[in-house]
C-alpha positions in Angstrom: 43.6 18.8 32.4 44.5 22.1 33.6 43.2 25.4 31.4 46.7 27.1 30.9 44.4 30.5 29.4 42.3 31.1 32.8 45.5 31.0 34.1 47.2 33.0 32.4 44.5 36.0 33.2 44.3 35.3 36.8 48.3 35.6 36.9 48.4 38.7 35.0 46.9 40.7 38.0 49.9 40.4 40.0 53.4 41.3 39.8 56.2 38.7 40.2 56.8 40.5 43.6 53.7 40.3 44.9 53.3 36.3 43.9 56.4 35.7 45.8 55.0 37.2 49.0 51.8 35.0 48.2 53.9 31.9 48.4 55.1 32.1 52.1 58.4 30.7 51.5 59.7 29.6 54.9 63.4 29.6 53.9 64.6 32.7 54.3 68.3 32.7 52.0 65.6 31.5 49.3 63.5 33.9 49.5 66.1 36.4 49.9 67.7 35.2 46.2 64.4 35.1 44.3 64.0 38.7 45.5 67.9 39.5 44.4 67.0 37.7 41.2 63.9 39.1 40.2 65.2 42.8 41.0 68.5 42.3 38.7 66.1 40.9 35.8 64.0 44.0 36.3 60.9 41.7 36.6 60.1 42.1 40.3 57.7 44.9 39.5 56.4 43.6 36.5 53.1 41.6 35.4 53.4 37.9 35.2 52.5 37.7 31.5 54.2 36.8 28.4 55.9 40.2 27.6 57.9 39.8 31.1 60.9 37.7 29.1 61.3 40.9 26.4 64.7 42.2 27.1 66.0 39.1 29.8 69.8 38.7 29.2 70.8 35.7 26.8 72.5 32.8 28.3 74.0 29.7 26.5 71.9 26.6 28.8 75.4 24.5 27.6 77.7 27.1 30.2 75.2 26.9 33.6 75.8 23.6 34.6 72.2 22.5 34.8 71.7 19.2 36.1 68.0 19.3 35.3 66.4 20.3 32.2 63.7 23.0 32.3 61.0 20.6 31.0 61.5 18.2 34.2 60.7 21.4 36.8 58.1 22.8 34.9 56.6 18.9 34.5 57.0 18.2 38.4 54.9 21.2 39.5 52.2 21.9 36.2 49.4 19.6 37.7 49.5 21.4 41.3 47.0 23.5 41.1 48.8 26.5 42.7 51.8 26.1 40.0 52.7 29.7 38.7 55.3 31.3 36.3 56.9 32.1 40.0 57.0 28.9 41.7 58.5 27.8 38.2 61.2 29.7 38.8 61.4 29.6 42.2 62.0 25.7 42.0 64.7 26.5 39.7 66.6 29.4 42.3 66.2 26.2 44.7 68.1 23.6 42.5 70.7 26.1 41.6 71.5 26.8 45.3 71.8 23.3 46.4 74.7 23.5 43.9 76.1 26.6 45.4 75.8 28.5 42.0 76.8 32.3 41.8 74.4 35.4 42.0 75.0 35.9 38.2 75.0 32.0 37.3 71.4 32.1 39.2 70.2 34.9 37.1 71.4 33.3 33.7 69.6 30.0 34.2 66.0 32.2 35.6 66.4 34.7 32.2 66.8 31.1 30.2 63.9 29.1 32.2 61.3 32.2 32.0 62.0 32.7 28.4 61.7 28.5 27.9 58.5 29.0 30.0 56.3 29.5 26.9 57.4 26.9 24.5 56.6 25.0 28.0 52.8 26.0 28.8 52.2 25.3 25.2 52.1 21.5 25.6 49.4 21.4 28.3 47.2 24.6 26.4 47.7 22.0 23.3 46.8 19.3 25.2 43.9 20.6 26.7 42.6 22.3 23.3 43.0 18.7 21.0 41.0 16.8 23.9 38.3 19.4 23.7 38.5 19.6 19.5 38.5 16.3 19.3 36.2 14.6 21.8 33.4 17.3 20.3 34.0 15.3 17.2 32.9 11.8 19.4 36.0 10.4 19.7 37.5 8.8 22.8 41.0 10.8 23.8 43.4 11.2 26.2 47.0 12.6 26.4 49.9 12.5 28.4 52.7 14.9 29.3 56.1 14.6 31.1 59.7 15.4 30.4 61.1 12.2 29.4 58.5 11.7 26.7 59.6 15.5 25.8 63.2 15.2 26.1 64.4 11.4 25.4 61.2 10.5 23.4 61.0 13.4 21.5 57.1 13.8 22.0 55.4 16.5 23.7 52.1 15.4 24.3 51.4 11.7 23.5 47.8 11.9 22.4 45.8 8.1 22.5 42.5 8.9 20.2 40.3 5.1 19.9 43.1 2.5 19.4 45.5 5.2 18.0 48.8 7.0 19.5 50.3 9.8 18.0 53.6 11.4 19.3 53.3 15.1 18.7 56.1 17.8 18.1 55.2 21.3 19.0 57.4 23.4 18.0 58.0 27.2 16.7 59.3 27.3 12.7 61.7 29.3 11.8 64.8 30.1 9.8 67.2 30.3 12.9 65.8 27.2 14.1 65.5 25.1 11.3 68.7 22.7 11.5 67.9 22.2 14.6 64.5 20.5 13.7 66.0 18.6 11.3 68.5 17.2 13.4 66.1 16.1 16.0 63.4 14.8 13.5 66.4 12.9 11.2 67.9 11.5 14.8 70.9 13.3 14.8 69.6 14.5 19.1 68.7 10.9 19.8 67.0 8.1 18.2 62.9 8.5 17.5 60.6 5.9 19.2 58.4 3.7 16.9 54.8 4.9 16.4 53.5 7.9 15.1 54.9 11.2 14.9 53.1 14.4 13.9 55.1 17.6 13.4 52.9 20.8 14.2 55.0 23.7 13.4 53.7 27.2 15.0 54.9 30.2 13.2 55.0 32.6 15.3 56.7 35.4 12.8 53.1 36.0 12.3 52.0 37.1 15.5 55.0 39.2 16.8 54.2 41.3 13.4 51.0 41.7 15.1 52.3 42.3 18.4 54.4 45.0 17.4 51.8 46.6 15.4 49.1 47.0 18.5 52.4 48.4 20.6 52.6 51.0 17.9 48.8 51.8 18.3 49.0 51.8 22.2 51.9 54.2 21.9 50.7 56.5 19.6 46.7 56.4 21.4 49.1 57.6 24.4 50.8 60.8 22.5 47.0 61.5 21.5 46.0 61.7 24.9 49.3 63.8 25.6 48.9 66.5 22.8 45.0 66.9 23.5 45.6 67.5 27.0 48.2 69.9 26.1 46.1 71.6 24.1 43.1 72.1 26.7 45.5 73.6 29.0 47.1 75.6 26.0 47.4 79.6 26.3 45.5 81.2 23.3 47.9 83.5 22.8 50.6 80.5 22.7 49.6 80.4 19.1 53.2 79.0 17.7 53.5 76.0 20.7 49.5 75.7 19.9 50.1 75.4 15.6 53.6 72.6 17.1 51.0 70.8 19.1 47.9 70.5 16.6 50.7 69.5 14.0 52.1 66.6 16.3 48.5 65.7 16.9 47.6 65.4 13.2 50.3 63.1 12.2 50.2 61.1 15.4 46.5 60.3 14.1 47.0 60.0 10.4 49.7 57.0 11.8 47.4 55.2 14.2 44.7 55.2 11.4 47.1 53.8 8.8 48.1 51.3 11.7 44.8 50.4 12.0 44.2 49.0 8.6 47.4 46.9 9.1 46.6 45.3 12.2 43.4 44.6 11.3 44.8 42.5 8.4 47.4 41.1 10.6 45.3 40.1 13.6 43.0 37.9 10.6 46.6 36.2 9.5 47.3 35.7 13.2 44.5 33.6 14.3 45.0 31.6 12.0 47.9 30.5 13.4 48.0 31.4 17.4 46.5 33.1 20.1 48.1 35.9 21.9 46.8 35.4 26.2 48.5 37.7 28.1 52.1 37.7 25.7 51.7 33.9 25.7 51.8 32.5 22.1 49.3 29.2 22.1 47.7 27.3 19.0 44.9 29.4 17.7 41.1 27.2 17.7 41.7 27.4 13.6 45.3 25.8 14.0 43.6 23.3 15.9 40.8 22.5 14.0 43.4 21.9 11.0 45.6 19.1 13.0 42.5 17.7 14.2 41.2 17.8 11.0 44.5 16.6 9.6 44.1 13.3 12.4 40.4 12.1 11.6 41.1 12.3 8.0 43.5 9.5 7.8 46.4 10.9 6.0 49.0 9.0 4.0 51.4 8.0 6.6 54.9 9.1 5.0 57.6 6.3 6.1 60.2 7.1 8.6 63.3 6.8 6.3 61.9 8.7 3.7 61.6 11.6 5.5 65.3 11.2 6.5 66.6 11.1 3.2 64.4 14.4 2.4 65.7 16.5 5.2 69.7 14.9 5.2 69.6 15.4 0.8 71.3 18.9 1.5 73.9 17.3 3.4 74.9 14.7 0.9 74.5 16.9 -2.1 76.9 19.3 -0.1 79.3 16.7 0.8 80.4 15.5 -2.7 81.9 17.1 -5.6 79.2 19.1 -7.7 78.9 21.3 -10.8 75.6 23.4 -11.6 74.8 26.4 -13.4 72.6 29.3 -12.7 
């Protein structure tokens, strides 16, 4: 199994532009549109890292025509051991000009598979991490990924511990996204295999607080840098641009030390939940160690139409004549 974290390092040296001069593409009008297409994303230039999807133009997957889902590309190249973010979406340029699809169409459907990209290296980084947890505890695992189990089976890595299966769901919890979960878990995307299910909800919410908090810091340590050098090359007799500059330089450091405090309660929050590699969001060890933990200890297994009537009760109380009172 493939460690998605080294990875995710070794791409981060390079720009998206100089990986796809690395890959030697022979076809030339290929080429040519993955260079068109990174340049109009504004990611030709840019580390291959998580932050590279910030600011990619929405596109509604339902209006590009895709005859291929994301999962199956990304599935059909993950255990080459040469797969990167950019033969990802070079494989998807490909697809989309077999069809004879439109500069801008092209674009859409690379914005929507690089943003898709890190719900995707998830499942492998998961995989790899519960194997690891869970085989220290002496137990005898194995999993399995591909994109029908992901897409028709609703199961994103199958996990086989002793004579056990589990089908696991990894997916991020939030508000927006929500009915959608319920809708897939309740069957309303496609009927659930028999077996096993276990929902392990990431809450990411967590870690772009954090995120946004060390941009501040990085920010601000770069104004510091600004006004001190400033000063050192400040006129004495400039003493009105000096008294601006030592004022700037105050506050600027008064905010980064009140930032500081926060982040360092927010990175403790954060690992509980996830790990931040590069702008990837994975499962943090401690979010591991809690499933795993969750898995050995033999849970009450709640029963399938149960949990059906618990997440449609909204629905039905909605759909019917009611009276309450506040």
């Amino acid at each position: 199994m493939i460690n998605i974290r080294d990875k995710c390092t070794e791409w981060s040296s390079k720009t998206f532009g100089e990986e796809l001069i690395e890959l030697n593409i022979k076809d030339e009008i290929l080429l040519e549109y993955a260079k068109k297409c990174f340049k109009d994303l504004d990611i030709l230039d840019k580390n291959i890292n998580g932050y590279a999807s910030e600011g990619l133009p929405k596109t509604e997957e339902g209006n590009l025509g895709l005859k291929f889902t994301y999962s199956e590309v990304f599935h059909n190249l993950i255990d080459d051991n040469s797969f990167t973010p950019v033969t990802y979406l070079v494989a998807i340029i490909s697809k989309f000009l077999l069809a004879s699809a439109t500069r801008e169409k092209i674009n859409g459907a690379v914005a929507r598979g690089l943003r898709t990209l890190t719900s995707l290296l998830r499942e492998p980084d998961f995989a790899y991490q519960i194997e690891n947890q869970l085989r220290s505890y002496g137990f005898n695992v194995s999993t399995e990924l591909n994109s029908r189990q992901d897409g028709g089976d609703h199961t994103d890595v199958l996990l086989h511990i002793d004579k056990r299966i589990y089908r696991i769901w990894l997916f991020q919890f939030s508000p927006r996204g929500l009915p959608h979960d319920i809708e897939r878990v309740s069957g309303k995307r496609g009927e659930l295999p028999n077996g096993i299910h276990l929902l392990c909800p990431l809450h990411t919410e967590v870690a772009l607080k954090y995120d946004s908090t060390t941009k501040k810091i990085g920010k601000l340590n770069i104004k510091i840098q600004k006004y001190q050098s400033s000063l050192a090359s400040c006129s004495a007799r400039a003493i009105k641009k000096r008294a601006n500059l030592e004022e700037r330089l105050k506050k600027s450091v008064e905010s980064i030390n009140a930032l500081n405090l926060i982040v360092k309660s927010e990175f403790e929050i954060c690992t509980k939940e996830l790990d931040i590699v590069d702008g990837w969001f994975f499962y943090s060890k401690d979010h591991i160690d809690r499933i795993s933990n969750f898995i050995i200890n033999n849970p009450t297994i709640n029963v399938y139409s149960d949990v059906v009537q618990t997440l449609t009760a909204p629905e039905r109380y909605l759909s019917e004549i009611q009276i309450f009172e506040k």
